[in-house]
DSSP file (Angstrom, degrees, kcal/mol; ACC not computed):
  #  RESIDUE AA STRUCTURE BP1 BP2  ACC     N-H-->O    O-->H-N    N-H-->O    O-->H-N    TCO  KAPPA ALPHA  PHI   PSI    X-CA   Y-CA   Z-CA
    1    1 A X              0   0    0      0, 0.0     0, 0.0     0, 0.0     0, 0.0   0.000 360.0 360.0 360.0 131.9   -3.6  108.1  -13.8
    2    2 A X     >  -     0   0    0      1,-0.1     4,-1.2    54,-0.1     5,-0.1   0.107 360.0-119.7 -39.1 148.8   -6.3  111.2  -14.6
    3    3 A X  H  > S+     0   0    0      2,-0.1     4,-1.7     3,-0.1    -1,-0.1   0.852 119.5  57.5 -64.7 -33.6   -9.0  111.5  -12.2
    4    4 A X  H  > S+     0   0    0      2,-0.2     4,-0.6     1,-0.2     3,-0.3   0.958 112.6  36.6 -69.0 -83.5  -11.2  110.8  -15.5
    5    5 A X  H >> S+     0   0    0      2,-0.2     3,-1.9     1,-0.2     4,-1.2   0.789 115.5  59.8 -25.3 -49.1   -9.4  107.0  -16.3
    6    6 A X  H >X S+     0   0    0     -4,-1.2     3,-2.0     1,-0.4     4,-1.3   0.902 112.4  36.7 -63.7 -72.0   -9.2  106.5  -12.3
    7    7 A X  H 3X S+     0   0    0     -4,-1.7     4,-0.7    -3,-0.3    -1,-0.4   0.314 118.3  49.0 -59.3  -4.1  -13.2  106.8  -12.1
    8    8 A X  H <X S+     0   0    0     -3,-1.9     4,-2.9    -4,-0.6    -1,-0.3   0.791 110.8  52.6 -95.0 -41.0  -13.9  104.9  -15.5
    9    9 A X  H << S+     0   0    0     -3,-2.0     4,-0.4    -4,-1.2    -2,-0.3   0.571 110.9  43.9-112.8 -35.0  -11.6  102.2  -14.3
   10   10 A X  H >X S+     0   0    0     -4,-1.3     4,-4.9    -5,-0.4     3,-3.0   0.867 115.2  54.2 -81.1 -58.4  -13.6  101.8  -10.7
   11   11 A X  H 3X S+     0   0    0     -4,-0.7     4,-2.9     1,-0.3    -2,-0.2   0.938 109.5  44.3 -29.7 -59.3  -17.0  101.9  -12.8
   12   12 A X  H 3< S+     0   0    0     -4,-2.9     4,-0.3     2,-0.2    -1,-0.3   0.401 112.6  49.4 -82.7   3.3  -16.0   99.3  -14.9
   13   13 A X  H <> S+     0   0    0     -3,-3.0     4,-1.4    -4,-0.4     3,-0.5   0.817 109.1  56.4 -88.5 -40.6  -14.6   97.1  -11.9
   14   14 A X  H  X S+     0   0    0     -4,-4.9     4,-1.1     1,-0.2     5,-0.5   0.822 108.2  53.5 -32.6 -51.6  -18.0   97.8  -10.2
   15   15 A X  H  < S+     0   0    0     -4,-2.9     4,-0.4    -5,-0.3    -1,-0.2   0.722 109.5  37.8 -62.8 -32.9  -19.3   96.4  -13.1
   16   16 A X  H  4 S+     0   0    0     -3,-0.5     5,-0.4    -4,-0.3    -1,-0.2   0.586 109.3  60.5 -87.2 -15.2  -17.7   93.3  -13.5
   17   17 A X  H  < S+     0   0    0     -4,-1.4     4,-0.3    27,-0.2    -2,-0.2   0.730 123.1  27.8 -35.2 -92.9  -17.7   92.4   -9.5
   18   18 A X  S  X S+     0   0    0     -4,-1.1     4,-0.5     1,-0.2     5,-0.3   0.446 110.1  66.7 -84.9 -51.5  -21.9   92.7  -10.0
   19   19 A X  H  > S+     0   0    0     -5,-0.5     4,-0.6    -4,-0.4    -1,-0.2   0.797 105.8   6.7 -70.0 -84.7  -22.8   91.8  -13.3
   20   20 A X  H >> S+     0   0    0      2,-0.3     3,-3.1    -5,-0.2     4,-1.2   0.990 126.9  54.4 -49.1 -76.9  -22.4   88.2  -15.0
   21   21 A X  H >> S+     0   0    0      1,-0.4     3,-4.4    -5,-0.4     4,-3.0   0.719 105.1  53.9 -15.0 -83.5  -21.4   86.5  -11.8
   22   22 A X  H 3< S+     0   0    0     -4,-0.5     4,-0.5     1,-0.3    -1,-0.4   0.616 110.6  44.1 -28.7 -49.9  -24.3   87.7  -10.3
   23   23 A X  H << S+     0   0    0     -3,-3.1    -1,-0.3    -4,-0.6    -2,-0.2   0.575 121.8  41.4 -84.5  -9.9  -26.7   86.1  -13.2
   24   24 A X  H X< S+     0   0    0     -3,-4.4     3,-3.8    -4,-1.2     5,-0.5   0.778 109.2  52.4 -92.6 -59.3  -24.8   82.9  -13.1
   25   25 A X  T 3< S+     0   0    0     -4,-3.0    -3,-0.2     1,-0.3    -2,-0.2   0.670 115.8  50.3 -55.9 -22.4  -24.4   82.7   -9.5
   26   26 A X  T 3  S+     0   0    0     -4,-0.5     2,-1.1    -5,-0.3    -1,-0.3   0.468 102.0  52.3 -82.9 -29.9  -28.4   83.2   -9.7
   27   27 A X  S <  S-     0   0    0     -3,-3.8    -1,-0.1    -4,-0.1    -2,-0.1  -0.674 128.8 -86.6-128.8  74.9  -29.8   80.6  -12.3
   28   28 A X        -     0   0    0     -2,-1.1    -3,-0.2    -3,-0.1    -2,-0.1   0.470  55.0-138.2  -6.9  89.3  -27.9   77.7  -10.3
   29   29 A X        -     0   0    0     -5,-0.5     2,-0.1     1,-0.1     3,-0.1   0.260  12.5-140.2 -77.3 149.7  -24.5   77.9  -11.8
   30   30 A X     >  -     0   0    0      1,-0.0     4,-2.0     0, 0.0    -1,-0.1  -0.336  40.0 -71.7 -97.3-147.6  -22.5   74.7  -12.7
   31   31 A X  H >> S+     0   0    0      3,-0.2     4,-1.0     1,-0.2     3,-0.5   0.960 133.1  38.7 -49.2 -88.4  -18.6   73.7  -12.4
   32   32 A X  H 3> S+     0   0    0      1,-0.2     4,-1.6     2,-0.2     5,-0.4   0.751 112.7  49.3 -35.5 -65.1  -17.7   75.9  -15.0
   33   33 A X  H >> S+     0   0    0      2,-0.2     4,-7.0     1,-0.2     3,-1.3   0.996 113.8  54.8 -31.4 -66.7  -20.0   78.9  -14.5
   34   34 A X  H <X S+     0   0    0     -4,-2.0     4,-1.2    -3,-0.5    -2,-0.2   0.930 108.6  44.3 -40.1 -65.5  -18.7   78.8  -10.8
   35   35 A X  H 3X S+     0   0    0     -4,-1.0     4,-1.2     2,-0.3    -1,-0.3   0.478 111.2  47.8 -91.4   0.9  -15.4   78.9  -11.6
   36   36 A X  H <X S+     0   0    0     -4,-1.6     4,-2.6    -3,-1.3     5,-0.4   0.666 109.4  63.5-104.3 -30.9  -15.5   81.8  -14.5
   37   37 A X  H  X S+     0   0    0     -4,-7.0     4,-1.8    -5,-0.4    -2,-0.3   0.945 106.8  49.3 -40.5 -57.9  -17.9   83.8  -11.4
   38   38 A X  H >X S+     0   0    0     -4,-1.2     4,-1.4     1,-0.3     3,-0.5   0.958 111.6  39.3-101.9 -66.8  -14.9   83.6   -9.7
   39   39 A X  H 3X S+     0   0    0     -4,-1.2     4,-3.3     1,-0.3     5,-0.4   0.896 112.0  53.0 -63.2 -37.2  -12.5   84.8  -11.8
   40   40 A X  H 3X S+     0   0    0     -4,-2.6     4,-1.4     1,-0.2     5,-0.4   0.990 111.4  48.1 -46.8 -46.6  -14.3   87.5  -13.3
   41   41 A X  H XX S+     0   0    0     -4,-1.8     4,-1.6    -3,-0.5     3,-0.5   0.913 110.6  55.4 -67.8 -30.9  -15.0   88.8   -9.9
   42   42 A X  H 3X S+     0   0    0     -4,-1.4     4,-1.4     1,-0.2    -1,-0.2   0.963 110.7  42.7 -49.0 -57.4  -11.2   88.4   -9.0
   43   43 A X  H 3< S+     0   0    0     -4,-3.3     4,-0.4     2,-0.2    -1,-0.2   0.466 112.6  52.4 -68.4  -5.5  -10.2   90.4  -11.9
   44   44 A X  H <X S+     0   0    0     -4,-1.4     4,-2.3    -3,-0.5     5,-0.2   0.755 114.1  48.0 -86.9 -40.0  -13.0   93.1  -11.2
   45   45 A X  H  X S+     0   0    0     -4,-1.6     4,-1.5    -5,-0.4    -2,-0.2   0.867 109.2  48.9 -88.0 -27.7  -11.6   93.1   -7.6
   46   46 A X  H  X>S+     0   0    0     -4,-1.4     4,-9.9     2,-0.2     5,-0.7   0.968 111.1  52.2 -41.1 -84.6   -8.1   93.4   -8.7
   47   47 A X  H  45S+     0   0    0     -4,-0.4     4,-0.3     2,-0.2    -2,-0.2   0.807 111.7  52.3  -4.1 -60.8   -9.2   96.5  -11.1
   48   48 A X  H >X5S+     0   0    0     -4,-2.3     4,-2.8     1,-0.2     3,-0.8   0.986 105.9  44.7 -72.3 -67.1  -10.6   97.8   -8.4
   49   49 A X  H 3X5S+     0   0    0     -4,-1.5     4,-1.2     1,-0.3    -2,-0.2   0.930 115.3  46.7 -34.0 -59.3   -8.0   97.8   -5.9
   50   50 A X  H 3<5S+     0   0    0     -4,-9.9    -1,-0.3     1,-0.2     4,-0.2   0.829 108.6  58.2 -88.0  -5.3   -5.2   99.1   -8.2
   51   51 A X  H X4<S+     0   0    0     -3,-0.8     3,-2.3    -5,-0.7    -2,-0.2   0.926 113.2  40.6 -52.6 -48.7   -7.7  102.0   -9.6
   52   52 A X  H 3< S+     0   0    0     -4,-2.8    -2,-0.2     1,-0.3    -1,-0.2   0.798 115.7  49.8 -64.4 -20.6   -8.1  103.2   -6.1
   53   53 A X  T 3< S+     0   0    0     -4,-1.2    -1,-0.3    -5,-0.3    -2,-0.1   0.445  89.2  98.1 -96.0  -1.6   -4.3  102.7   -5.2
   54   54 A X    <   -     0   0    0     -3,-2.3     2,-0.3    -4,-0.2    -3,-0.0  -0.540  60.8-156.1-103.3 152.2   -3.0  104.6   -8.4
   55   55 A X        -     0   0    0     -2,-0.1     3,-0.1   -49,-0.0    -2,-0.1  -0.976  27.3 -92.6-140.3 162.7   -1.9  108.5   -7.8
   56   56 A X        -     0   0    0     -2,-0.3   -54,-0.1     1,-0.1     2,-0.1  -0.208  48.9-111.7 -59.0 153.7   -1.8  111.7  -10.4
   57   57 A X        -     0   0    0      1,-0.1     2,-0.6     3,-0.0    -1,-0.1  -0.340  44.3 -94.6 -68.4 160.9    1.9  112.0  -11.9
   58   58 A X        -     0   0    0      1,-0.1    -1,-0.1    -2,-0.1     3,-0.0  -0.750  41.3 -93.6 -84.1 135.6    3.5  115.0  -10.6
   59   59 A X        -     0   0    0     -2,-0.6     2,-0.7     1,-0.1    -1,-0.1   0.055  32.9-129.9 -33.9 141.5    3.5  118.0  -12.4
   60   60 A X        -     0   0    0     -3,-0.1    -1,-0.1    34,-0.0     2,-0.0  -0.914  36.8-137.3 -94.4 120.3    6.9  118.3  -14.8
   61   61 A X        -     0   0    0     -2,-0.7     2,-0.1     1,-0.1     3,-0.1  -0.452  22.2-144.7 -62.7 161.5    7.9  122.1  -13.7
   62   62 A X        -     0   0    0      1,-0.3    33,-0.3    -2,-0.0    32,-0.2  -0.267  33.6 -27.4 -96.6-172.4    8.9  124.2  -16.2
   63   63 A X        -     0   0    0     30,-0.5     2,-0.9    31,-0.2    -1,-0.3  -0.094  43.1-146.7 -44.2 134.9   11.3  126.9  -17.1
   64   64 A X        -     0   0    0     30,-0.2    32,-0.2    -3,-0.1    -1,-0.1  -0.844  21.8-169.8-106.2  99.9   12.4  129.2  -14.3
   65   65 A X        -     0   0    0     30,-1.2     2,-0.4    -2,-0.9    32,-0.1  -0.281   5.3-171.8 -85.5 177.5   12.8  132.8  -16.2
   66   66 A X        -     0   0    0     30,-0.2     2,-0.3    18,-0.1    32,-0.2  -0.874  13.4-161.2 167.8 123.4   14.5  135.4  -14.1
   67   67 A X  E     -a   98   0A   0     30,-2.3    32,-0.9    -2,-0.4     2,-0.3  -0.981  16.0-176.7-131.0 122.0   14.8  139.0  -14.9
   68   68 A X  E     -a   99   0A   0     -2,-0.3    32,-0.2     1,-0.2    16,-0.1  -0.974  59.2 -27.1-130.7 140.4   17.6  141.0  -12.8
   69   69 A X  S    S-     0   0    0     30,-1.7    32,-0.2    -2,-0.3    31,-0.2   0.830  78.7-173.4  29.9  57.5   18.5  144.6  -12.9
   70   70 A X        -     0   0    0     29,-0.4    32,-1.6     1,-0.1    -1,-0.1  -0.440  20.1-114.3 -94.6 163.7   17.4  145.0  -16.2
   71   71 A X        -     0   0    0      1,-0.2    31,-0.8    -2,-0.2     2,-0.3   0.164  48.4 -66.8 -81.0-167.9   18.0  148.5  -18.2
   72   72 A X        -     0   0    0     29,-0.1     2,-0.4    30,-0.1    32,-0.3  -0.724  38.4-150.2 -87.6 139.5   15.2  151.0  -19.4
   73   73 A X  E     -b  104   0B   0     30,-0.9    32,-5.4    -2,-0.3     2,-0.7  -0.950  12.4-170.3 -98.5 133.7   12.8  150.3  -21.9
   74   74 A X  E     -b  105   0B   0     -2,-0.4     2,-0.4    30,-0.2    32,-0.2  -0.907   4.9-179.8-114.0 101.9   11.4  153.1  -24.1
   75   75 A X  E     -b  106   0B   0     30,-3.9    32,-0.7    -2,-0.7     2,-0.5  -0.651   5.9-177.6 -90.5 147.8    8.5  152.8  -26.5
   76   76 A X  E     +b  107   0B   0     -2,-0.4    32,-0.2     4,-0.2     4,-0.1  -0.907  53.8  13.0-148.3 142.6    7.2  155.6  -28.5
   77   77 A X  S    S-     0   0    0     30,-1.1    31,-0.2    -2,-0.5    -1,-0.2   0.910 139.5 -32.7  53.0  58.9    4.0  156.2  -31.3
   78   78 A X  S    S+     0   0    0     29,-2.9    -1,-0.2    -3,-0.3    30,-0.1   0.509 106.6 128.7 104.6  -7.2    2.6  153.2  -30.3
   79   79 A X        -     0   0    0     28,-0.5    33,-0.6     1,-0.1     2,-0.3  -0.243  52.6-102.0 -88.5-172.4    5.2  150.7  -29.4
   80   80 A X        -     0   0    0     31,-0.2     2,-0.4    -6,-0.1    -4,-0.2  -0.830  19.6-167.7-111.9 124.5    5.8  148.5  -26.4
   81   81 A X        +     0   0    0     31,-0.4     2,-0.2    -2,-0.3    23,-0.1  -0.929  20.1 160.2-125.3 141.8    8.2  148.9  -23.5
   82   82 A X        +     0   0    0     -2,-0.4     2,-0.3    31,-0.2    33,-0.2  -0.752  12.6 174.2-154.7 126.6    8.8  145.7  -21.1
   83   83 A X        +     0   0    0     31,-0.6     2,-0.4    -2,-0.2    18,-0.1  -0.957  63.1  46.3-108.2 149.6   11.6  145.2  -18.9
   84   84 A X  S    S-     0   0    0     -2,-0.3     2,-0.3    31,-0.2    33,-0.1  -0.975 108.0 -54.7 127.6-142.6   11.2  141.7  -16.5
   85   85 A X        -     0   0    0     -2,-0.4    33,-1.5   -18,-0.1     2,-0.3  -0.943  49.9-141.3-140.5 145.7    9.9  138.3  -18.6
   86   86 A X  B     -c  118   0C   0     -2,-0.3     2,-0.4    31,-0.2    33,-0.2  -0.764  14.2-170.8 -92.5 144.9    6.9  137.8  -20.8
   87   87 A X    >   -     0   0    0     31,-2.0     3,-0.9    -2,-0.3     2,-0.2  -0.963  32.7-132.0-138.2 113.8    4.5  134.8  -21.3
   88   88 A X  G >  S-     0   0    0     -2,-0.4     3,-2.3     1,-0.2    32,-0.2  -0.593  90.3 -12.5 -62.2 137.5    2.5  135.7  -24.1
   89   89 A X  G 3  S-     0   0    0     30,-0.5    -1,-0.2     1,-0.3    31,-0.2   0.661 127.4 -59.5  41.3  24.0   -1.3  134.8  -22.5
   90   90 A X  G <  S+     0   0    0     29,-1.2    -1,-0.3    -3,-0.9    -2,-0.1   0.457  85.8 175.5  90.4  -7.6    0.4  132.8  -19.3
   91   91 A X    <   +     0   0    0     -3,-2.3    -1,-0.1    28,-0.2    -2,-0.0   0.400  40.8  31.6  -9.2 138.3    1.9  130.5  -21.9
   92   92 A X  S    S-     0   0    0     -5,-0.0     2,-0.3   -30,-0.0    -5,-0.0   0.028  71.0-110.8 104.8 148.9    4.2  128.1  -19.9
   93   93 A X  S    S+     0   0    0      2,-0.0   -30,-0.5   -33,-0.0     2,-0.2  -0.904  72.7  62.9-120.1 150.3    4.7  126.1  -16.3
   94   94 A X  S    S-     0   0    0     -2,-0.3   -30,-0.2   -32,-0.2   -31,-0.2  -0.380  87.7 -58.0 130.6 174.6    7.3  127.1  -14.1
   95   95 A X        -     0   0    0    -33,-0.3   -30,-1.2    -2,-0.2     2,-0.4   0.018  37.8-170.2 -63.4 162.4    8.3  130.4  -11.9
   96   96 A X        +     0   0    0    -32,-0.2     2,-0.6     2,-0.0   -30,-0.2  -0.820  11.6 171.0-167.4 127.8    8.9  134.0  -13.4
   97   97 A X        -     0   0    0     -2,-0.4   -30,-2.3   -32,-0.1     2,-0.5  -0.954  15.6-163.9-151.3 136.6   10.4  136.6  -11.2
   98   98 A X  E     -a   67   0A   0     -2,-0.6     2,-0.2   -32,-0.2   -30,-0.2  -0.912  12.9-167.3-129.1 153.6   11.6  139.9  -12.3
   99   99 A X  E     -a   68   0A   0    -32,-0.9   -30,-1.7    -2,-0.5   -29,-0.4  -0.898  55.6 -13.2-146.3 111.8   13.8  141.9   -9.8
  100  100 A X  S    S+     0   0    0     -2,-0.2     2,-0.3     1,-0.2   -32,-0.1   0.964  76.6 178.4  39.0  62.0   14.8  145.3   -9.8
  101  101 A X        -     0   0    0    -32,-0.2    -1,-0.2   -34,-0.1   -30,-0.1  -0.566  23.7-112.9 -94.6 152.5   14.1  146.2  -12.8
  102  102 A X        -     0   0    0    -32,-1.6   -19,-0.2   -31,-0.8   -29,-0.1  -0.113  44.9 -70.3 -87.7-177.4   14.4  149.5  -14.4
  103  103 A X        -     0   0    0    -31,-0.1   -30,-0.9    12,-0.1     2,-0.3  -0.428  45.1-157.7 -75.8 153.3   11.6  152.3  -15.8
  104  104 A X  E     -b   73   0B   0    -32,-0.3     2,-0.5   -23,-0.1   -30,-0.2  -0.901  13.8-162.4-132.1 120.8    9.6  151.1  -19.0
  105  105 A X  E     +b   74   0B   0    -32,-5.4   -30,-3.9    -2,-0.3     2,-0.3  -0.917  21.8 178.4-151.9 164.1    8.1  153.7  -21.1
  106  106 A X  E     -b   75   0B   0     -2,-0.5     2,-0.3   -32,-0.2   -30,-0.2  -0.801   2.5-179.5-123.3 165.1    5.8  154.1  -23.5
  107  107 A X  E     +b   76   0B   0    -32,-0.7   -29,-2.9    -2,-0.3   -30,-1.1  -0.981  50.6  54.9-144.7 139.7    4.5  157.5  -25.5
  108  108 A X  S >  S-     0   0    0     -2,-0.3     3,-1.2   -31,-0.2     2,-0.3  -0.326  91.7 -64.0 126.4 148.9    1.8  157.5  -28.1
  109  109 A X  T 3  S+     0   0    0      1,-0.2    -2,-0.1    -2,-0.1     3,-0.1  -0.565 121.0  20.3 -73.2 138.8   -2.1  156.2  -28.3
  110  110 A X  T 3  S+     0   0    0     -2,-0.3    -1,-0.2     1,-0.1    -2,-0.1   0.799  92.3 127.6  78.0  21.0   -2.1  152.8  -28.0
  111  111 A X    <   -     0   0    0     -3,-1.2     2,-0.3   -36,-0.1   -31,-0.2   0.138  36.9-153.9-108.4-120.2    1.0  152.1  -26.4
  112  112 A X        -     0   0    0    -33,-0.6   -31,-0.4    -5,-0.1     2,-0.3  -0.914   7.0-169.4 177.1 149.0    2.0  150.0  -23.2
  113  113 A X        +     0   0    0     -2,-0.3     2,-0.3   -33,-0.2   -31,-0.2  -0.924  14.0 165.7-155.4 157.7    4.7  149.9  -20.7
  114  114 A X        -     0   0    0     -2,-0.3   -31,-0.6   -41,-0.1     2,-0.3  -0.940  20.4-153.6-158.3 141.4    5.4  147.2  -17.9
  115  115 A X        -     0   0    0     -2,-0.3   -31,-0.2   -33,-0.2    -2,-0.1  -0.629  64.4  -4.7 -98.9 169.3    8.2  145.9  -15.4
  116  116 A X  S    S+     0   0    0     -2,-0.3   -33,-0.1   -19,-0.1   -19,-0.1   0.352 111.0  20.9  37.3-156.1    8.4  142.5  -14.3
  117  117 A X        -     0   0    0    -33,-0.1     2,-0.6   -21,-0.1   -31,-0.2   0.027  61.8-172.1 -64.1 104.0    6.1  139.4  -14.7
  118  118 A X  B     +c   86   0C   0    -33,-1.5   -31,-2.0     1,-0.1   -28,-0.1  -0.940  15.2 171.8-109.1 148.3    3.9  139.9  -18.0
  119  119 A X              0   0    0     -2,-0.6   -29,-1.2   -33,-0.2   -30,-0.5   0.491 360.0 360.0-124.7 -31.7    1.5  137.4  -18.3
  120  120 A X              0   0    0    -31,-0.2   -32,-0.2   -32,-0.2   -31,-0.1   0.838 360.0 360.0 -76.5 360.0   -0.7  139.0  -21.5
């Protein structure tokens, strides 16, 4: 359960402990009254209890990319050299590890060259 739900989920047990019971249980209550105070406040207390008990899922890992001994890259009038793994903007869960990786080069305004982990 979300931290958000967890805390909505306490509110709204808080609320049913306290609230109607609490105005019945006030304006001398009869059989009935009494016994729907109860439950509501049983089922508030319930609520409560298993909000508080509940823990975040674990994270699903993702892909583990791996780059090894990889060759040269040459870019030239503007192109791109990468040797290693890319994640366009950090895209992705999981590990990325580049290793001995070879020279990257770029020539030209505007180009770019990289080994190992690119993240842009």
């Amino acid at each position: 359960m979300s931290q958000g739900w967890k805390i909505t989920v306490i509110v709204a047990a808080a609320a049913g402990i306290v609230s109607t019971p609490l105005l019945w249980l006030l304006d001398s209550p009869d059989t009935g009254q009494l016994v729907g105070a109860s439950v509501q406040a049983a089922t508030g207390i319930a609520a409560l209890v298993w909000a508080l008990l509940q823990r975040p899922p674990a994270p699903v890992p993702g892909p583990a990319d791996l780059a090894v001994d990889t060759g040269n890259a040459d870019g030239t009038d503007g192109g791109t050299a990468h040797t290693g793994v890319r994640r366009s903007g950090g895209a992705g869960t999981g590990s990325a590890k580049a290793e001995r990786t070879g020279d990257a080069t770029a020539d030209g305004p505007g180009s770019s060259a990289g080994t190992g982990v690119d993240y842009s």
